[in-house]
N, C-alpha and C positions, 0 to 999 in steps of 0.2 A: 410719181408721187401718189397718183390715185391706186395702183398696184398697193403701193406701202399700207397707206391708209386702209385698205379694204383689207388687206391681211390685219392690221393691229386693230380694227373693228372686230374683226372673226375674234382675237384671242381675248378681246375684252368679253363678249359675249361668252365662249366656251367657257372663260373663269367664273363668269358672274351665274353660269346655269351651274359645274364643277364645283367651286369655293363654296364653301360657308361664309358668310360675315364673321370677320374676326371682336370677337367681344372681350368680355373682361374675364380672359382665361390664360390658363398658362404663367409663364413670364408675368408678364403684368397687374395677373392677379392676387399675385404674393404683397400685403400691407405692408406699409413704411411709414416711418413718422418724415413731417415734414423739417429738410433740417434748417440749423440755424443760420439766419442770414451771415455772412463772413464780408468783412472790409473787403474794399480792392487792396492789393498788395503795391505797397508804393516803391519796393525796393527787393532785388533777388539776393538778399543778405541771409545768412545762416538762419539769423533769428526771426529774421520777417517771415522765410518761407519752413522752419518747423511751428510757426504759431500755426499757419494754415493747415499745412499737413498734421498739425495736432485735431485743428477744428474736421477738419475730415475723418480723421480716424473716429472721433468721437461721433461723426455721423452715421458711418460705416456699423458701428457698433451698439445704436438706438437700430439701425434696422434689421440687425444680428435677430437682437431680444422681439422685436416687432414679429420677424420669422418664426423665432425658436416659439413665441408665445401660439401663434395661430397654427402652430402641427408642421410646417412646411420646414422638414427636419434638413434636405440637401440645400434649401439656401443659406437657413441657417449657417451650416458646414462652409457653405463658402463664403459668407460674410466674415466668419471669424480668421480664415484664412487673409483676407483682404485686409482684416487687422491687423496682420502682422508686423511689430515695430519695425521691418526689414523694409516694410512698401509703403510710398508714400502717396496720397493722391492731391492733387491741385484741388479738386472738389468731387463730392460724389450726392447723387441722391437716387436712394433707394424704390423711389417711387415707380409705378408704370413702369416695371420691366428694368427699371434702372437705369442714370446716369453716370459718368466717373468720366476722368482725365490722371492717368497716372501715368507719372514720371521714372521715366528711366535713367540715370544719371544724376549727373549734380548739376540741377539748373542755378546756381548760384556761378559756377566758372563757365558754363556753353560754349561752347565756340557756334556752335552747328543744332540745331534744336530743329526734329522731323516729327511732326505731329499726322500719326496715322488715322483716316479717316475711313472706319468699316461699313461694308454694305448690308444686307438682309441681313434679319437673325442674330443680330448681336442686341445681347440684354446678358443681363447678372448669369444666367443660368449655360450662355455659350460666350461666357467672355473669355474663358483661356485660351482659344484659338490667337486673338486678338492679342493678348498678354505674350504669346509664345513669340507670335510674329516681331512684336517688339523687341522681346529678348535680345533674337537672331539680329534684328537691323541694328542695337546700340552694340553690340559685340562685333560688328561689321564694322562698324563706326567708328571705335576705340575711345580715349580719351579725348575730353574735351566735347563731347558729344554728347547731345539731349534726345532720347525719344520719350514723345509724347501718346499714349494709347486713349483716343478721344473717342469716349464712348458717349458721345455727350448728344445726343438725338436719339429720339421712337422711331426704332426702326423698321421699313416694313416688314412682313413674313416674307419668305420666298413662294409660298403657297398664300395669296393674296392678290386682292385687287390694287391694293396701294403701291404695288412694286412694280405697277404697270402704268404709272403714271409720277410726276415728280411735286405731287403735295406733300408729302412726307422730307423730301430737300429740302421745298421751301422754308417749311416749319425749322427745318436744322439751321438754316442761313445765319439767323440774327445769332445762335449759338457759338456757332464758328468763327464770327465775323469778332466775336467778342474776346473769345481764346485767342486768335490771334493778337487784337489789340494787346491784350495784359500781356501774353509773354514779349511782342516788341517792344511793352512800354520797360517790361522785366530788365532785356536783355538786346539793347538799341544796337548793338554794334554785332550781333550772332547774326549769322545766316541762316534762314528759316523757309521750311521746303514744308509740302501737303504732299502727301502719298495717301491716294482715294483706288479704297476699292470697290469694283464692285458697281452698289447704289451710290458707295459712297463716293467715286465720281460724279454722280449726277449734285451730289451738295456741295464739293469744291466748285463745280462749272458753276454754279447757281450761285455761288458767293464769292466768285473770285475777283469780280470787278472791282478796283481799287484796291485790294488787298497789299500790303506791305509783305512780301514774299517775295523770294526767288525762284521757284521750282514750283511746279506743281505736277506732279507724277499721275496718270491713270491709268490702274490696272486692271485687266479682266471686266472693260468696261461696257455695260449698256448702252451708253450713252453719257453724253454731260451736262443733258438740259438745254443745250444749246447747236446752234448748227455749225461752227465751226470755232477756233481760236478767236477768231476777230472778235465773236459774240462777247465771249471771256471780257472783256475790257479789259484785262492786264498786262503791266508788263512784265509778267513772271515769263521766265520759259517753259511752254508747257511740253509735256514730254507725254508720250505712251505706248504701252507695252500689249501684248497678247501671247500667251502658251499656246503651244501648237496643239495641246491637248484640253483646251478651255473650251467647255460649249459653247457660252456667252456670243463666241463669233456667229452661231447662227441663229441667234434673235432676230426680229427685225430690228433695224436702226431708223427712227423717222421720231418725228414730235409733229402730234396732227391736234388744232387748235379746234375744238369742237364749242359749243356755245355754252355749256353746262360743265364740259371735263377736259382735261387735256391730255391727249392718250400718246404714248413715247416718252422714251427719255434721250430722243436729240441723236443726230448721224452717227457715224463709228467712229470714234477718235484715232484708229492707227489707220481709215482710209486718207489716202493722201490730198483728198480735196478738204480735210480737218483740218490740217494745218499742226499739228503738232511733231516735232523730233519725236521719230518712234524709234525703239532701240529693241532688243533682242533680249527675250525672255525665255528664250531654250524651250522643250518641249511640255512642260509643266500643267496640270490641268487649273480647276478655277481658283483651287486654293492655296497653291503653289506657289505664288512669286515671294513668297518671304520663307518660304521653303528651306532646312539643311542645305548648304550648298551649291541653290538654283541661282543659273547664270541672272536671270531678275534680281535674286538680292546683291548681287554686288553689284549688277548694276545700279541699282536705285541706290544703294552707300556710295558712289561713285558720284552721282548725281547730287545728293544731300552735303557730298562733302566740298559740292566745288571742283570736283575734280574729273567730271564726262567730260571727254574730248565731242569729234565728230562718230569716232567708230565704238560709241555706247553701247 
């Protein structure tokens, strides 16, 4: 441990002389109005959930005008894309690099509803990575199948201080913890799985205790905030995966409690003293498990559907 510790000391120092402070640039910097507060959704009927995906779209498209107004012409572009009557979102806001939760399927029939949770670098401006991956998992999935693409956290940079510690999870938790609610209150009798990549393992770990879930997937992970399953408090199954060609495995793995900071994000979830079913995700590098074809995306459909044996 004291090995560990003095290395993730080393890398927090080399960032903090390396990095700039990240400010109000980029991403985040792009203006949004703030949007309209929306009821809770009391029921996943036709009509309940196009009122909402109306109220979204209408949010979507105050911070279309918000963009187009301030010169920032490629958000614009894709705000208005994100309007399209084709897509629909649970909620979005434009603000700080942007939030969203969009829907893949028809969450009004679900059977299976898999809310993806992304690591670094997801904001308005690299959300189609996110969007794609979903695609690929509800088309794995088939009918009767819900994905969820939950963009719904500030997420760290990958070039950052934040992404070497898990304040930026924390901050996600109470988000998560909220999405989950509404769609079991949605859809009480679906099966309901997390697929965290990334960081965004480190905000499943950090919010899985009690959660009403079956599954919680981690891929290509850092860490999960935590030192092992047990920590989790749940009883989901937690499952994890790593590409033979993912760098992420040669991180350090450690969470070291310092008085001011807490540096790590928690041991390796596919080491076997984690505790988690790890299943085989083929040779794929870090952005690859929902990849065309890669043995991860069917496995993880596999998993979301109910249907992982032992040999995942």
């Amino acid at each position: 441990m004291a090995s560990l510790r003095n290395r993730l000391l080393a890398v927090l120092v080399t960032a903090s002389v390396a990095l700039p402070a990240s400010g109000a640039s980029g991403s985040a910097a792009v203006p949004a109005p703030v949007p309209a507060a929306v009821a809770p959704l009391s029921a996943a009927t036709p009509a309940a959930l196009a009122g909402r995906y109306a109220a979204s779209r209408a949010a979507v498209l105050a911070a279309e005008r918000a963009a187009a107004a301030h010169g920032h012409r490629s958000r614009a572009a894709a705000l208005r894309a994100m309007a399209d009557d084709s897509r629909t979102f649970l909620s979005f806001d434009g603000r700080d690099g942007g939030r969203t939760a969009e829907v893949f399927g028809d969450l009004a029939t679900a059977r299976r509803i898999a809310v993806l949770v992304p690591g670094s670098d997801t904001n308005l401006d690299r959300y189609d990575r996110l969007r794609a991956g979903a695609t690929r998992l509800r088309e794995a999935l088939g009918d009767g199948s819900v994905v969820i693409a939950w963009a719904g956290y500030r997420t760290p940079a990958m070039l950052s201080l934040d992404v070497l510690t898990p304040s930026r999870a924390d901050e996600a938790v109470p988000g998560l913890r909220a999405a989950v609610r509404e769609l079991r209150a949605l859809r009480p009798g679906a099966r309901l799985s997390l697929v965290c990549h990334s960081y965004g393992s480190v905000v499943c770990g950090r919010a899985a205790p009690g959660l009403d879930v079956s599954d919680i997937v981690l891929t290509g992970s850092p860490g999960a905030g935590v030192p092992d399953v047990a920590a989790m408090r749940t009883r989901a199954t937690v499952w994890a995966a790593r590409g033979g060609g993912d760098w992420i495995g040669g991180v350090p793995h450690a969470l070291v409690e310092l008085p001011f900071v807490t540096i790590g994000l928690g041991d390796d979830p596919v080491s076997p003293g984690f505790g988690a079913r790890v299943f085989a995700a083929g040779g794929g590098g870090h952005s690859d498990y929902l990849g065309p074809g890669s043995p991860a995306l069917a496995a993880i459909a596999r998993i979301v559907s109910g249907e992982a044996g032992q040999d995942v």
